[in-house]
C-alpha positions as MATLAB code, in Angstrom:
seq = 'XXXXXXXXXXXXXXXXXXXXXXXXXXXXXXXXXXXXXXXXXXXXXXXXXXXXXXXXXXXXXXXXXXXXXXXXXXXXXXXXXXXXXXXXXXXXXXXXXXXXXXXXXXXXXXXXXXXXXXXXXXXXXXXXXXXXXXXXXXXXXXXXXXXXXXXXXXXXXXXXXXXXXXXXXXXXXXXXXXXXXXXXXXXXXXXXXXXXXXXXXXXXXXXXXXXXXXXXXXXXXXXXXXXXXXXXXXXXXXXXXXXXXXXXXXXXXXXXXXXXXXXXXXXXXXXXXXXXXXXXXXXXXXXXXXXXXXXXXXXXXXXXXXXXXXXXXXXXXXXXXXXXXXXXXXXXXXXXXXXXXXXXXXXXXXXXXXXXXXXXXXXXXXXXXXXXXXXXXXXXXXXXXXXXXXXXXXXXXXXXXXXXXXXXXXXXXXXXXXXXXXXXXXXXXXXXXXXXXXXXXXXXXXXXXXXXXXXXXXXXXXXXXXXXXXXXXXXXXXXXXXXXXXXXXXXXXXXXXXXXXXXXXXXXXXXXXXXXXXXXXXXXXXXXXXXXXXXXXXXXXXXXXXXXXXXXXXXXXXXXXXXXXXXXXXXXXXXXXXXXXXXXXX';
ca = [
     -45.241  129.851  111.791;
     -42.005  129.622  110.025;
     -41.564  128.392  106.827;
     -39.162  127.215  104.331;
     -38.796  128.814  100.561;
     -37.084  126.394   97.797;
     -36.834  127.803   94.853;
     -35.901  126.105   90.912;
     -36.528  127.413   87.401;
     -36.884  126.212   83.760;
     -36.470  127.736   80.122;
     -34.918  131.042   81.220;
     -34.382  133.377   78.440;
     -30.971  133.606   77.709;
     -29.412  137.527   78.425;
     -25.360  137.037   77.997;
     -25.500  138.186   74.422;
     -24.120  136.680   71.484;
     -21.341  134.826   71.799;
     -21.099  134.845   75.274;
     -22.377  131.198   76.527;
     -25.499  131.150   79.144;
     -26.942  133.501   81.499;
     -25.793  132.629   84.866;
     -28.957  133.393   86.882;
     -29.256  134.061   90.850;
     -33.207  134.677   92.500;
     -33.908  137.715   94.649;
     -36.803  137.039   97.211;
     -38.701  139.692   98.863;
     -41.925  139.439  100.868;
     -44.984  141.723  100.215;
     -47.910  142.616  102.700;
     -50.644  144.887  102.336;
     -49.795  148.518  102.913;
     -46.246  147.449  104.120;
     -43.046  148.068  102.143;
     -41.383  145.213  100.649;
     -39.124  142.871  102.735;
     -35.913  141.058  100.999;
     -35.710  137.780  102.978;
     -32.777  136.826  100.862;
     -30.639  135.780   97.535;
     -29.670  132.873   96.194;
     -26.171  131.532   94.934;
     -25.298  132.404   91.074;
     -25.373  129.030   89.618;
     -23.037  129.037   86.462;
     -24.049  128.888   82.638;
     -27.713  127.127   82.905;
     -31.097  128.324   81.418;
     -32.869  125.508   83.940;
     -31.288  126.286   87.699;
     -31.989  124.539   90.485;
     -30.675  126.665   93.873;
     -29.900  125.063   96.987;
     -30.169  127.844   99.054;
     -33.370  128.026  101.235;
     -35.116  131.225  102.350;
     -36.516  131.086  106.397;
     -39.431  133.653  107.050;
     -42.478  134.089  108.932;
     -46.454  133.256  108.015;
     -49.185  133.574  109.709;
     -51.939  131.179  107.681;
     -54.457  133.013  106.078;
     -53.085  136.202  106.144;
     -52.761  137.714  102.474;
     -49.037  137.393  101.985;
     -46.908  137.223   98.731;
     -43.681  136.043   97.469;
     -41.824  138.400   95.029;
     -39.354  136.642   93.175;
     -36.995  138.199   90.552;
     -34.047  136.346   88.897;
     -31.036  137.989   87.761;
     -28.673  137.206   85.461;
     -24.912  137.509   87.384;
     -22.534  140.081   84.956;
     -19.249  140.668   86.614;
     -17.936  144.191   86.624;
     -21.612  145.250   84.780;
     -25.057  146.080   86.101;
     -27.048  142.725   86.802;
     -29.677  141.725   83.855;
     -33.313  140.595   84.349;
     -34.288  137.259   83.346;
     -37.418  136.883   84.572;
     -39.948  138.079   87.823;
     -43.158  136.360   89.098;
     -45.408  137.214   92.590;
     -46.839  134.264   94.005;
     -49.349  133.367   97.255;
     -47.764  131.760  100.068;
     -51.371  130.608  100.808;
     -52.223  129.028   97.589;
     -48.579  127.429   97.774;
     -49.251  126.027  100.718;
     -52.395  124.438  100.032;
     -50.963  122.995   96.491;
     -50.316  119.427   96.487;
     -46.664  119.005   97.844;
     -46.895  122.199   98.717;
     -45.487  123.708   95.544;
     -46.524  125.709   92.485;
     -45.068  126.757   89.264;
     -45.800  129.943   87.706;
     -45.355  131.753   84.345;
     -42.856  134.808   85.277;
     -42.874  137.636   83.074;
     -39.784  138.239   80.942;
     -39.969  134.394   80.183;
     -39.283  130.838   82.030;
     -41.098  129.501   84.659;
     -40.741  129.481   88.654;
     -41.512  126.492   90.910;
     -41.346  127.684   94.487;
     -41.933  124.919   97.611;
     -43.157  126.134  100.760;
     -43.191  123.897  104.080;
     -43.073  124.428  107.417;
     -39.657  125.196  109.113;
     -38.568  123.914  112.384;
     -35.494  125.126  114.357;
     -33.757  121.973  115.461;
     -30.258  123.482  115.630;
     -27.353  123.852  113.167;
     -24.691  121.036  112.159;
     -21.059  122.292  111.789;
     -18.838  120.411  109.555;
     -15.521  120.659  108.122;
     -14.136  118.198  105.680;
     -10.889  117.662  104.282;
      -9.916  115.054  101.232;
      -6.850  113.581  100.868;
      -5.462  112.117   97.338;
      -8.769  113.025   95.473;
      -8.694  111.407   91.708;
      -7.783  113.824   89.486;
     -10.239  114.236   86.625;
      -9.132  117.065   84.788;
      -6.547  116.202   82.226;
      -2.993  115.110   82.453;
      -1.239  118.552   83.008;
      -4.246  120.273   85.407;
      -5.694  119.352   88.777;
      -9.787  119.483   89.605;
     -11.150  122.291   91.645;
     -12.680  119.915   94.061;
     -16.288  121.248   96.023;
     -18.914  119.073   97.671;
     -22.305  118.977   97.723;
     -24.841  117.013  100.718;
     -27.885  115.678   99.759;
     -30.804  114.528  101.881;
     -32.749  110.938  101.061;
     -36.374  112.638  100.591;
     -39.071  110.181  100.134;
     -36.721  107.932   97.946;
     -35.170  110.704   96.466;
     -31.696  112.877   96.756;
     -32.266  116.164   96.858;
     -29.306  118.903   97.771;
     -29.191  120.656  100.756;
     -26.154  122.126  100.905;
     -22.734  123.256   98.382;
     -19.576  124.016   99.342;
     -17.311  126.529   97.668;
     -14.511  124.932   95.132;
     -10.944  124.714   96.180;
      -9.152  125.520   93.282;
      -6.010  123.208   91.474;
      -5.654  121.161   94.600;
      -5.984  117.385   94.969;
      -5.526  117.421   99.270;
      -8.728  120.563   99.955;
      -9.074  121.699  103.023;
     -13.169  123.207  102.518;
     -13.989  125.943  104.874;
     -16.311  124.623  108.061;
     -19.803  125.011  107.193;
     -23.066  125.239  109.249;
     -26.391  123.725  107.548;
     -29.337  123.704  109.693;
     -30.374  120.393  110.917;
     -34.274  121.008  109.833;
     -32.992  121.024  106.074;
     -30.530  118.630  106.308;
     -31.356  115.678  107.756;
     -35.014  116.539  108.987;
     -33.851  116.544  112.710;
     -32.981  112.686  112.304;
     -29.434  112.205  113.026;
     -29.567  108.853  111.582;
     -30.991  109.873  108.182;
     -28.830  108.916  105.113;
     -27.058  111.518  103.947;
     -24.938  111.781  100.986;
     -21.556  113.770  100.140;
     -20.596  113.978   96.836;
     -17.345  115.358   95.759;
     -17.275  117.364   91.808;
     -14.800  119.059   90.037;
     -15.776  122.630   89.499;
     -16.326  124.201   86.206;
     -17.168  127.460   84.961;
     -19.793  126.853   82.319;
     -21.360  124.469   85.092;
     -21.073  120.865   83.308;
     -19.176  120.108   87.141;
     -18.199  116.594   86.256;
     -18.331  113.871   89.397;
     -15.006  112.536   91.296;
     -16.675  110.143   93.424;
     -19.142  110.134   96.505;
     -20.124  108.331   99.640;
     -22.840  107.859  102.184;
     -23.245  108.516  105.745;
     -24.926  110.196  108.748;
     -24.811  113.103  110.478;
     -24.392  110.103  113.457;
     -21.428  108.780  111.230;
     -19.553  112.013  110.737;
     -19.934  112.845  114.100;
     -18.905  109.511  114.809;
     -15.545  109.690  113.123;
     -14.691  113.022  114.633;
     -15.070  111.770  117.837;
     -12.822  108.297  117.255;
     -10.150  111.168  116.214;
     -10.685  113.854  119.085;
      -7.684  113.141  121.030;
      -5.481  113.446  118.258;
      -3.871  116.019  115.767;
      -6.562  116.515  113.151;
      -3.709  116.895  110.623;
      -2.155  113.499  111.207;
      -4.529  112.008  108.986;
      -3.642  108.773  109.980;
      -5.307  108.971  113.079;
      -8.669  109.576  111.548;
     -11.455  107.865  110.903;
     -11.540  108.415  106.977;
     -14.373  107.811  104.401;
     -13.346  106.247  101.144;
     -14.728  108.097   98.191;
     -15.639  105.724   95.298;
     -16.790  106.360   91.660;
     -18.121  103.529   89.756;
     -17.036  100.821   92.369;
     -13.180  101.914   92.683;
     -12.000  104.279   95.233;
     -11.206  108.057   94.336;
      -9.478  109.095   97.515;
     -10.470  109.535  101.058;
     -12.429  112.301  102.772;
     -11.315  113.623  106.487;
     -13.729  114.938  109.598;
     -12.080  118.063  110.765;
     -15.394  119.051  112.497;
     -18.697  117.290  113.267;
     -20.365  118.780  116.025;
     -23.751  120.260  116.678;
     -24.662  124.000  118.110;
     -27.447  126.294  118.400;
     -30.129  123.699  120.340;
     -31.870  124.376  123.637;
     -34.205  122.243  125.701;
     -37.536  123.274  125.847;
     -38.007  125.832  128.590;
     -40.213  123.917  130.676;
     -37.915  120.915  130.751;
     -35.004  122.823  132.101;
     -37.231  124.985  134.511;
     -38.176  121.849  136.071;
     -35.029  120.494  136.431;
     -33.773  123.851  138.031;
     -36.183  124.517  140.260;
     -35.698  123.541  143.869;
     -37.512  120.406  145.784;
     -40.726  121.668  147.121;
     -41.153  121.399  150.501;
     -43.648  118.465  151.664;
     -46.834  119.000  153.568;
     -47.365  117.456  156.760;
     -49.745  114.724  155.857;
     -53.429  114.727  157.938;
     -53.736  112.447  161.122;
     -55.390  108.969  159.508;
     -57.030  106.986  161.598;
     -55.099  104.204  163.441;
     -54.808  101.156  161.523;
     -55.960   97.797  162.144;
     -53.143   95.139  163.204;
     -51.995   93.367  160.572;
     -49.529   90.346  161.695;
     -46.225   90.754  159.993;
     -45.558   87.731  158.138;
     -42.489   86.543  157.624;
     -40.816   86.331  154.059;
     -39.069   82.962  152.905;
     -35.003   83.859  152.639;
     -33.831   84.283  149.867;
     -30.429   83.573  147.751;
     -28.444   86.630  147.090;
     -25.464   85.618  145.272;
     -21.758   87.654  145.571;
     -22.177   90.677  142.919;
     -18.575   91.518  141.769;
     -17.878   94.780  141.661;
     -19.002   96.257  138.015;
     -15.896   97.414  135.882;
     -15.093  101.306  136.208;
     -16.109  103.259  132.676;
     -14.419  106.425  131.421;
     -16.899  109.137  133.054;
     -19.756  110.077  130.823;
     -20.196  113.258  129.536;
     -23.252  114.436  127.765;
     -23.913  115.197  124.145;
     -25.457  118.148  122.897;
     -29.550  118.027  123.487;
     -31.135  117.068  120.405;
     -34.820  117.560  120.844;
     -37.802  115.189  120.408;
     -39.334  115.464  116.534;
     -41.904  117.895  116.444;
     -45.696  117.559  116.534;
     -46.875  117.349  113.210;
     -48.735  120.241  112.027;
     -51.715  121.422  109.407;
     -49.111  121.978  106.669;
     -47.896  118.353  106.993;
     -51.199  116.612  106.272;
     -51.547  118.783  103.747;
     -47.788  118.462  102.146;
     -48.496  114.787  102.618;
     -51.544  115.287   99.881;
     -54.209  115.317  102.710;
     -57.590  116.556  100.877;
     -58.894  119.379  101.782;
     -62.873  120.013  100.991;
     -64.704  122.906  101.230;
     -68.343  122.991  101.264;
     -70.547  126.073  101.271;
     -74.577  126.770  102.783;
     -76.262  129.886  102.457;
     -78.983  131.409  104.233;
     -81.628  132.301  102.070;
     -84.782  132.304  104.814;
     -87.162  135.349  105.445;
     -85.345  136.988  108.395;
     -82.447  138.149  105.744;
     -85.440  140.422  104.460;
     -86.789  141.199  100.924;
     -83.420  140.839   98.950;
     -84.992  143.756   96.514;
     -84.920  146.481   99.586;
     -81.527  148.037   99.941;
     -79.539  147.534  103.379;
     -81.075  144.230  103.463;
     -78.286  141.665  103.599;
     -79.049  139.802   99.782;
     -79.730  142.854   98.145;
     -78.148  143.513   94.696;
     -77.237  146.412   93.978;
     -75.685  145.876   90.856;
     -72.526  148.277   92.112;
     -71.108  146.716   94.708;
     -70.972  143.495   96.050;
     -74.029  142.880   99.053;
     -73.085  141.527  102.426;
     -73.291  137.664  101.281;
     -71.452  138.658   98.199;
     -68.823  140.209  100.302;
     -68.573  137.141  102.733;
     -68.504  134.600  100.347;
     -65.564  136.516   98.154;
     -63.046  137.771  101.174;
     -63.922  134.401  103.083;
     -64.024  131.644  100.227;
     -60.406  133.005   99.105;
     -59.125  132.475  102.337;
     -60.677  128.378  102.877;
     -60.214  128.010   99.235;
     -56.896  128.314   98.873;
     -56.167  124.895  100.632;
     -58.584  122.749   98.397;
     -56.552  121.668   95.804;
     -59.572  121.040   93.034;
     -61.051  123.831   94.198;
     -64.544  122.324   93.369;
     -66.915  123.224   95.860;
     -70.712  122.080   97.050;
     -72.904  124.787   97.219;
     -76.084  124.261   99.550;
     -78.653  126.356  100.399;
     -81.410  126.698  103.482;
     -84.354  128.440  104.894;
     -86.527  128.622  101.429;
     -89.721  127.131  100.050;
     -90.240  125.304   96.298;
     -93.120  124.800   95.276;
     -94.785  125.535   98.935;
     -92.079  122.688   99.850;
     -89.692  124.098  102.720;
     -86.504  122.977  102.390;
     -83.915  122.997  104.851;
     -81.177  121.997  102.189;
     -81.090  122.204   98.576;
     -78.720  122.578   95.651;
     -77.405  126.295   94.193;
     -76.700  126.476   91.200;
     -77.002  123.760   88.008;
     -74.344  121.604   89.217;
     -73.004  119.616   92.381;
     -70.139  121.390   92.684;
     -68.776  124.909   91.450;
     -64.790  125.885   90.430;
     -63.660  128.321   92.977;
     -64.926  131.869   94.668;
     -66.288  132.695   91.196;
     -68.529  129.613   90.840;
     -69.678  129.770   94.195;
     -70.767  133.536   93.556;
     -72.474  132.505   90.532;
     -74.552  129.851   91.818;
     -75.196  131.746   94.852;
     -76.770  134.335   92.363;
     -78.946  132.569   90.446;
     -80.475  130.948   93.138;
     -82.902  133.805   93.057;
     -83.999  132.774   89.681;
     -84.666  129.762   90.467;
     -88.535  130.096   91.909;
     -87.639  130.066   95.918;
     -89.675  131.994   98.346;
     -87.036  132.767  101.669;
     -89.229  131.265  104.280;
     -88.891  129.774  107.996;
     -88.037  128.109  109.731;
     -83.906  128.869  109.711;
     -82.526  125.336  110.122;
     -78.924  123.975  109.934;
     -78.984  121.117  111.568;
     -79.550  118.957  107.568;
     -77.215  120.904  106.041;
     -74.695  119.923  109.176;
     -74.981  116.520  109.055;
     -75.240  116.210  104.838;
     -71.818  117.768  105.121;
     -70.491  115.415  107.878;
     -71.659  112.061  105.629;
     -70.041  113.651  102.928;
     -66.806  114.165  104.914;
     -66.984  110.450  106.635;
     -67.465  108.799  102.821;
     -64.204  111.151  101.596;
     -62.512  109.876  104.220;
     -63.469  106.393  104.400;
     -62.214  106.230  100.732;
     -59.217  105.847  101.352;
     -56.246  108.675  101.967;
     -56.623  111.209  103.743;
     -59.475  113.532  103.741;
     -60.654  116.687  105.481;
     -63.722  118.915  105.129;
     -64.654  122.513  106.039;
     -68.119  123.660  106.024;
     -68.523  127.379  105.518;
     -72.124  128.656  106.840;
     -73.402  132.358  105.887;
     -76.195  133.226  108.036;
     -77.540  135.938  109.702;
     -77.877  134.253  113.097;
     -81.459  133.763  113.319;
     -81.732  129.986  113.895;
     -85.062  128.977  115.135;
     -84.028  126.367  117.526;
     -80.175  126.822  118.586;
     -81.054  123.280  120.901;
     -81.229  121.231  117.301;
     -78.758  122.620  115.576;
     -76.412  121.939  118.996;
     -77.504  118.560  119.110;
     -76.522  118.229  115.206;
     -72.864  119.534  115.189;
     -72.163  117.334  118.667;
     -73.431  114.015  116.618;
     -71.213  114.702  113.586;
     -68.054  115.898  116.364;
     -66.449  113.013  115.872;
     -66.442  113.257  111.393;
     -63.147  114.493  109.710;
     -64.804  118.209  109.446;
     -64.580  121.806  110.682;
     -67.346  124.004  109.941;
     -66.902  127.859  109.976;
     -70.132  129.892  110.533;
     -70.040  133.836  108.744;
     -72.291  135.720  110.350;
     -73.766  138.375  108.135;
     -75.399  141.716  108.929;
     -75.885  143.346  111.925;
     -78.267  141.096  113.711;
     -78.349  138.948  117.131;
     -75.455  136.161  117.185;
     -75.745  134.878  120.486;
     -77.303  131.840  119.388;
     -73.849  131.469  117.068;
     -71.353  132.262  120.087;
     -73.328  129.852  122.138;
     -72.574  126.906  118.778;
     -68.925  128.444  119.110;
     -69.087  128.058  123.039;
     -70.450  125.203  123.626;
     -68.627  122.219  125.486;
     -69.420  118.729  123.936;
     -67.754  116.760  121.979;
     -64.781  117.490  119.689;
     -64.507  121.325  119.112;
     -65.248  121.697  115.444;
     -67.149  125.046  114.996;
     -65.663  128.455  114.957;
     -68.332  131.563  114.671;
     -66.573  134.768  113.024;
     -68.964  137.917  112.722;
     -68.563  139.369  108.861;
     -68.761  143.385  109.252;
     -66.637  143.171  112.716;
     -63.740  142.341  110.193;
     -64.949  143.753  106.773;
     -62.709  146.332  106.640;
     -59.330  144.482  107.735;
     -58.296  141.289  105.814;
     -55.444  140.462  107.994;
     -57.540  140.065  110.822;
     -60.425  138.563  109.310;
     -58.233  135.875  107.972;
     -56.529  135.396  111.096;
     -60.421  134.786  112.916;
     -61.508  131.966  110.234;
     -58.312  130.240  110.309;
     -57.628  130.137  114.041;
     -59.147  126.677  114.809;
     -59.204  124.872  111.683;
     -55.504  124.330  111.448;
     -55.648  122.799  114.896;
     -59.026  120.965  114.690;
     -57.547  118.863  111.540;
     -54.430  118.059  113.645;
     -56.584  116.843  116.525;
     -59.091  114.381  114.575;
     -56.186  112.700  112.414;
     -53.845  112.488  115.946;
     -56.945  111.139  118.090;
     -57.168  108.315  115.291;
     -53.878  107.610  115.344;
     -52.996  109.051  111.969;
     -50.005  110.321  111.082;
     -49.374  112.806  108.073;
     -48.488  110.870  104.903;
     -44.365  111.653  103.580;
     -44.906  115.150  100.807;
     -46.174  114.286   97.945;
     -43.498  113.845   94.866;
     -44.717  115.427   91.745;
     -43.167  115.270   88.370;
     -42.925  118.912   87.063;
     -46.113  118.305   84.319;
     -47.869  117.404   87.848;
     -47.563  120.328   89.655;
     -50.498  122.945   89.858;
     -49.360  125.994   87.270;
     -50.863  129.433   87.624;
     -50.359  131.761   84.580;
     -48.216  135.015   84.175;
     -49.026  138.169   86.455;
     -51.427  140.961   85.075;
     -49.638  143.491   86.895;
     -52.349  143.880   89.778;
     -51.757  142.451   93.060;
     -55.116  141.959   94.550;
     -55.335  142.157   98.206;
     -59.177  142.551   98.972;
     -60.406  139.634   96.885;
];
């Protein structure tokens, strides 16, 4: 999918050197794969004399969810005529970003200061040109200067303004003519022509403290609007324009032209315009039918039909530019909208794994190297995990005796729920030491429906509320019909559940849970040591119906996702300064 890279700093260390004012600091992105070179996607604009920057400029690229993919982010400090000096560099998950609430993180960057990066999902809706010109701005720069007028556009976000766009300053000039722009219409207005919008008009300043001339709001409707009420004239005559005052403080501060308003770059869906192009098809003799019976006609009473006059003749109409239907909302949404994600975990511990103290047997310890679980729970857990925000986890086990008890669900580890991959290994772990003999029979079908009451009661509790339950088995379930019969009653609960099979053993019973054709499609089988030895792809396998299955429940119930979340900067999730090591295999 595409997404969209925002990017805003704090407490910078200051490079100029004495004497010499504030850095003036610019980011460099770049995006970094496994076993791929790094990719620059993009820089941003040098923003003048500030230790706390807040760029405008987004950064478009392409994620797939799931797969391991970082964000490299170094910020410069801009030294004309001299070699560029680091302020500051931090790598951050797109995943983890993603699945934060609001769908942004902050991270300690080494060198000093402190990142945020927002990542949400980008779509192409076209691009808005626009050209503005002001006429008999208020001069706010002294008696014998004039302001270096520039603009800036922000976007009405959830009750607040944020900037999507900054024009370049037109230096000593009171009547500016600013260059025609193009801003995408996904970051400007959302798609929605009708959104507020607002232009604000500041005199430029080189140690940044741009001081305001006035503003006003509009559309992208409205400024298309009043181009169009001035098309058939001379777009210098300004007379003939539709003009927006500019105020400041309630009195007016000049006026601010349309040159252009138009916008480019959309296309109809393919299927739409393939259907309009494509020719009549030709209509099939219908089969003989049998002869009807006679019906008597039966006359109709008259009735009046007064004189229509003749309906005035309109200018002809000529079509705008397509502007296409808002998109379906997707995974990222909910979650941007501070959708709860929850994952759960149940392990197999029954007696077909084998004596977990025989090497090659799937729970063996080594004590070198993580076992087969081990290895599941780590590559796997890292990739669900990353979308629950708490990252506290229930841990269930199945397929053991206590006490000559069999149990078909009980608790790992001391607590009801574990923090993160690490917890989960640990309780998984000392399970073992906790008195269970691995038994039979294998059994999901409780530890199924204990995670779909625990999704429905999230839910229910108001907000929004999603679970995934992550199974590690070896595939030897002793009756496939019952465990069927569970996951079709608890279809219809907010929940995915993602079965890992482990080892090398028989998983047709799993393919045929996968398979099977009732109910809502919740379960997705992914076999462990098929995709050990490639990340990317096993990433790709447990995340390829979740996304979609979430999307699905909240739209068959009518739910749409909730605006992003808003966080204050103390709110949002923080992840400590970079040790150096990237780690790509969890």
């Amino acid at each position: 999918m595409k997404c969209k890279l925002y990017l805003h700093a704090k407490n910078l260390p200051n490079v100029a050197g004495l004497f010499k004012g504030k850095s003036d600091p610019y980011a460099v992105v770049k995006v970094v794969k496994k076993n791929q070179p790094a990719i620059e996607v993009g820089v941003t604009e040098v923003i003048k004399n500030t230790l706390d920057p807040r760029w405008i400029h987004p950064f478009i690229f392409e994620h797939e969810l799931g797969t391991p993919m970082f964000l490299s982010i170094a910020v410069m400090d801009k030294i004309p005529k001299e070699t560029d000096k680091p302020m500051g560099s931090a790598m951050l998950d797109v995943d983890s970003i993603l699945g934060a609430k609001g769908n942004i993180k902050a991270k300690k960057m080494k060198g000093g200061g402190i990142i945020y990066a927002k990542v949400t999902p980008h779509t192409g809706m076209g691009d808005f040109n626009v050209q503005l010109r002001g006429v008999k701005l208020k001069n706010v720069e002294g008696l014998f200067k004039k302001s270096d007028p520039f603009y800036e556009v922000l976007h009405l976000n959830d009750g607040n303004w944020d900037t999507v766009y900054r024009s370049e300053p037109v230096m000593d000039d009171l009547n500016p003519t600013w260059r025609e722009a193009k801003v995408d219409l996904a970051i400007l207005c959302d798609g929605k022509l009708a959104s507020p919008i607002r232009i604000r008009i500041y005199d430029f300043e080189k140690k940044g403290d741009h001081e305001l001339m006035g503003e006003f709001e509009t559309s992208v409707e409205g400024l298309i609007s009043a181009r169009a009420f001035a098309a058939g004239g001379d777009v210098n005559d300004t007379e003939s324009a539709a003009a927006f005052n500019v105020t400041k403080k309630g009195r007016d501060a000049g006026q601010i032209f349309v040159m252009r308003a138009d916008i480019s770059g959309v296309e109809e869906p393919a299927e739409e315009r393939e259907a309009e192009e494509a020719p009549p098809a030709e209509e099939e003799a219908p089969p003989a039918a049998a002869a009807p019976a006679f019906v008597p006609a039966v006359a109709a009473p008259p009735t009046y039909a007064p004189a229509v006059a003749a309906p005035p003749a309109f200018a002809a109409y000529t079509p705008g530019a397509y502007v296409p239907p808002p998109p379906k909302p997707t995974f990222v949404d909910y979650v941007a909208g501070g959708c709860e994600i929850n994952l759960g975990i149940a392990i197999d511990y029954s007696a077909s794994n084998g004596d977990p103290r025989q090497p090659g047997t799937p729970h063996y310890f080594s004590g070198i190297e993580k076992n087969d679980y081990e290895a599941a729970i780590a590559s796997v857990g890292k990739v669900l995990g990353s979308y629950d925000s708490d990252h506290l986890h229930s841990v269930w086990g199945f397929g053991a005796k206590y006490g000559g008890i069999m149990r078909n669900i009980f608790q790992c580890g001391p607590a009801p729920e574990v923090n993160g991959v690490e917890g989960i290994l640990d309780a998984y772990r000392s399970t073992f030491k906790t008195g269970l003999a691995m038994s039979e029979p294998t059994d999901i079908s409780e530890v199924v429906e204990a995670a779909a009451a625990k999704a429905s009661q999230a839910q229910s509790a108001g907000g929004q509320s999603y679970s995934i339950m992550l199974i590690l088995t070896d595939g030897q379930i002793t009756d496939v019909n019952k465990a069927a019969a569970s996951i079709f009653k608890c279809s219809k609960c907010p929940m995915s559940i993602v079965i890992i099979g482990v080892g090398n053993g028989d998983f047709r019973a799993m393919n045929f849970l996968d398979d099977m054709k009732c109910g809502r499609d919740i379960v997705q089988f992914v076999p462990f040591n098929q995709y050990r030895d490639n990340l990317h792809a096993l990433s790709k396998a447990v995340l390829k119906e979740v996304p979609g299955q979430l999307v699905e429940y909240f739209q068959m119930h009518g739910i749409q996702p909730n605006p992003p979340v808003q966080q204050n900067e103390d709110e949002i999730t923080f992840d400590e300064e970079d040790d150096g090591v990237i780690e790509f295999s969890f």
